[in-house]
C-alpha positions as CSV (number, residue, x, y, z in Angstrom):
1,X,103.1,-96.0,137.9
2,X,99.3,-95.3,137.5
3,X,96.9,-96.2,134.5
4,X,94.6,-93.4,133.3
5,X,91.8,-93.7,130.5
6,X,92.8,-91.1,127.7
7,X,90.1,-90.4,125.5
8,X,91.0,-86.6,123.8
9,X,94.4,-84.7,123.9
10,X,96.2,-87.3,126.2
11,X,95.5,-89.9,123.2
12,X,99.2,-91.0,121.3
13,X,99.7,-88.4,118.8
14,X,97.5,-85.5,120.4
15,X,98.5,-82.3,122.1
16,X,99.5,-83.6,125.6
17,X,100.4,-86.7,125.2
18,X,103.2,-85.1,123.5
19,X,103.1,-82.7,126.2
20,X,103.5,-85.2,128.7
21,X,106.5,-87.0,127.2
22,X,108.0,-83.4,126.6
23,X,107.8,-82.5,130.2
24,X,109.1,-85.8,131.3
25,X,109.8,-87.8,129.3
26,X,109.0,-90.7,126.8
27,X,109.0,-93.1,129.3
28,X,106.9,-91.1,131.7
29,X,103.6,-92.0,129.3
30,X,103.2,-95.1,127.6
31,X,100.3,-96.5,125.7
32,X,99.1,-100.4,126.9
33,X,96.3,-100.6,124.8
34,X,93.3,-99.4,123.2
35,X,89.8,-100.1,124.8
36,X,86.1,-99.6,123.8
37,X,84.7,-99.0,127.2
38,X,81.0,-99.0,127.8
39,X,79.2,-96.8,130.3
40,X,80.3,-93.8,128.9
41,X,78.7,-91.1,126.0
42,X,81.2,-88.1,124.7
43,X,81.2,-84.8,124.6
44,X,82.4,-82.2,121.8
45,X,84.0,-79.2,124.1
46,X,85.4,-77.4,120.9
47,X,89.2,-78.0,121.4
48,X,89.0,-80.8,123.7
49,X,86.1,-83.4,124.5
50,X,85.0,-84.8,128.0
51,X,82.6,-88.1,129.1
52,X,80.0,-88.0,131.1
53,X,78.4,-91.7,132.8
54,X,75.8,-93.1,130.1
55,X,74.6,-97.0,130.7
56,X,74.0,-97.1,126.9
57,X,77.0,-95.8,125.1
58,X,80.3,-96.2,124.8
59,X,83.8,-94.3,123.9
60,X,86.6,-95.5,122.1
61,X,90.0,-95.0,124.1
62,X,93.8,-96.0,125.3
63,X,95.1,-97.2,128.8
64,X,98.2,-95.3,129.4
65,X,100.8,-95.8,132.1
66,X,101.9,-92.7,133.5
67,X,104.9,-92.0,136.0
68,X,103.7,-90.6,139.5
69,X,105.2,-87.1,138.3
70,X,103.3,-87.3,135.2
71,X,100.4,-88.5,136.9
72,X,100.4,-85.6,139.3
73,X,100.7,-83.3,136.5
74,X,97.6,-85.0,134.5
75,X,95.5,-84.9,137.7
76,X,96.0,-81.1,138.7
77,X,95.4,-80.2,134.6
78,X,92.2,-82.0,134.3
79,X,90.6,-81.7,138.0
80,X,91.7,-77.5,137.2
81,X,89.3,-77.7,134.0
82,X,86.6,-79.0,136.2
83,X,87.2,-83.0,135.5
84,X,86.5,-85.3,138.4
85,X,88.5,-88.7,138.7
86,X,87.1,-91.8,138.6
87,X,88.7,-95.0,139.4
88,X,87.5,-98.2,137.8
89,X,87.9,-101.8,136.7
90,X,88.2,-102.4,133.2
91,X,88.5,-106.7,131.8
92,X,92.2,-106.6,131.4
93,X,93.3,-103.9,134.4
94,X,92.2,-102.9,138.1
95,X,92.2,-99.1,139.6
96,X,92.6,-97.4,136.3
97,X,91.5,-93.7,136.4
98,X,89.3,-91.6,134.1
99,X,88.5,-88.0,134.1
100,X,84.8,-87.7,134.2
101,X,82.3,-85.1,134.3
102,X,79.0,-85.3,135.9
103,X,76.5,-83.7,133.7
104,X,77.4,-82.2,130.6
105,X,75.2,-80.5,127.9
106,X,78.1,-79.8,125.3
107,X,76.9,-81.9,122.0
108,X,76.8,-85.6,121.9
109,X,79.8,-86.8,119.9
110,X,77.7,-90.0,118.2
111,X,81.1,-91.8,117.2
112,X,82.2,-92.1,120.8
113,X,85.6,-91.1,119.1
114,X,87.6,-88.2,119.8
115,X,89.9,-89.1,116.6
116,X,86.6,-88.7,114.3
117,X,86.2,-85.4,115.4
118,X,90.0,-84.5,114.7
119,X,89.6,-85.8,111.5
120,X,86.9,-83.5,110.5
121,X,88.0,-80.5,111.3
């Protein structure tokens, strides 16, 4: 099983999450818990957002557990949209990946929350 960071469409009750336990499912993508991680500023995409490394901000997510087949699916999706993967530490769990990007100039989501933007569309 492998832990991922989900912060836009893999959150529970966005596109691929659903998706995800479609393809393989329910059991094949869990939600652990839901984190505030620091290090990281958002991006608004349009349909989707991404992170990019930022010292001073922060993004509001969920640890998922995903099965290797699910995992291999998530990885392939997001390094094919350009994403890179990053594994880190988090307080409460080791070697958990999120898809980053480098350098982004997409706006700033301020909220750090993909489900703000959701909301307001």
């Amino acid at each position: 099983m492998y832990k991922i960071i989900a912060y836009g469409s893999l959150r529970p009750n966005h596109y691929n999450f659903k998706r995800i336990a479609d393809l393989f499912g329910e059991t094949a993508i869990t939600l652990i818990e839901p984190i505030t991680l620091k290090g990281f500023q958002m991006h608004d995409l349009g349909y989707y957002p991404a992170v990019t490394p930022n010292p001073n901000k922060s993004i509001t997510a969920e640890i998922l557990l995903l099965s290797p087949k699910a995992y291999d699916f998530v990885d392939h999706m997001e390094q094919g949209a350009g994403y890179i993967p990053l594994s880190i530490n988090t307080p409460n769990h080791k070697n958990t990946t999120i898809f980053i990007m480098k350098s982004c100039n997409a706006p700033i989501i301020q909220s750090g929350d993909w489900n703000v933007v959701c909301t307001r569309n």
